[in-house]
C-alpha positions in Angstrom: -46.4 2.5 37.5 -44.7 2.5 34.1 -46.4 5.0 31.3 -45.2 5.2 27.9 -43.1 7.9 26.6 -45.4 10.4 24.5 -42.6 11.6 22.2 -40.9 8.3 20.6 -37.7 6.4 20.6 -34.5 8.0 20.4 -31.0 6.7 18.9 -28.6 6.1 21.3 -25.0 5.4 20.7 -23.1 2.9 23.2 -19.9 1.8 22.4 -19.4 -2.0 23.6 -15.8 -2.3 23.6 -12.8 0.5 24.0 -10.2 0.6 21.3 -6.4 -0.4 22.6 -3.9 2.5 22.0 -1.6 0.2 20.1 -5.0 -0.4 17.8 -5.5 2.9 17.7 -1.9 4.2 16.5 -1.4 1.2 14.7 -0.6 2.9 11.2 1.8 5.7 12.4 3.8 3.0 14.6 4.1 0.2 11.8 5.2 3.7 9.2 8.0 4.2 12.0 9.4 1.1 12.6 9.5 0.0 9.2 11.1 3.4 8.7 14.3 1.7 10.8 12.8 3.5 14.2 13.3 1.8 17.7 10.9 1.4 20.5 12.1 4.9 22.3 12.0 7.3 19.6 8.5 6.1 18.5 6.6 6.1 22.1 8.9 9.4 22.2 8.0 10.9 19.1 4.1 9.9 19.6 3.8 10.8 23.3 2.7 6.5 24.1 4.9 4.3 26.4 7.2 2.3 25.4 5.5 -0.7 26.6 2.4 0.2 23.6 4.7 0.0 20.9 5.6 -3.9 20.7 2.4 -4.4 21.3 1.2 -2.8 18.0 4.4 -3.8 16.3 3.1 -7.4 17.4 -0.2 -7.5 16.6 0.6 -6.1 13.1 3.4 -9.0 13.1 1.0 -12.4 14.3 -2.8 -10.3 13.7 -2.6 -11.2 17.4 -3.9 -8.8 20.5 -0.8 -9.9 22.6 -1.7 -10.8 26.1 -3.3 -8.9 29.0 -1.8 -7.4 32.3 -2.5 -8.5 36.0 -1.1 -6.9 38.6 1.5 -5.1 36.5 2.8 -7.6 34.8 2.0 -10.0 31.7 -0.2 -12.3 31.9 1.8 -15.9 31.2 -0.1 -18.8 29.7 0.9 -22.6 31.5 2.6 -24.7 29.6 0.7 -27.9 29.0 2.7 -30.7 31.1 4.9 -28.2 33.2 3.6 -28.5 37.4 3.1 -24.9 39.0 5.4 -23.6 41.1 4.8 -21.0 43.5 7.6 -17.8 42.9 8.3 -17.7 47.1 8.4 -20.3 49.6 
């Protein structure tokens, strides 16, 4: 059977969604490659991978999150009109 606590509510914290790295080091990566940096040095320089950095570099661009990943690899929207073929046969 259920009682009620004696002492009173306490404030909890729960975060309901985890920040992207690309959101996160969005400032010092947009500073760097308008600075004339490329891709390397700035994953380099900031300890990322390369694969963050157009991401941000994107997202500042369109104000866009750029697509997900499945399996490794980006996730491709289908064109409207185009049939689906399978990669093997």
């Amino acid at each position: 059977m259920l009682r009620k606590a004696s002492r009173g509510f306490r404030d909890a914290m729960v975060p309901l969604r985890w920040m992207a790295k690309y959101e996160a080091m969005l400032p010092q990566i947009v500073e760097m490659s308008e600075a004339g940096s490329g891709i390397d040095l700035i994953s380099r320089a900031l300890g990322i991978g390369a694969e963050v950095v157009p991401d941000a570099i994107h997202l500042h661009q369109t104000g866009q999150r750029p697509l997900g990943w499945v399996d490794g690899r980006r996730r491709q929207r289908r064109q409207s009109g185009q049939p689906f073929e399978p990669k093997y046969r």
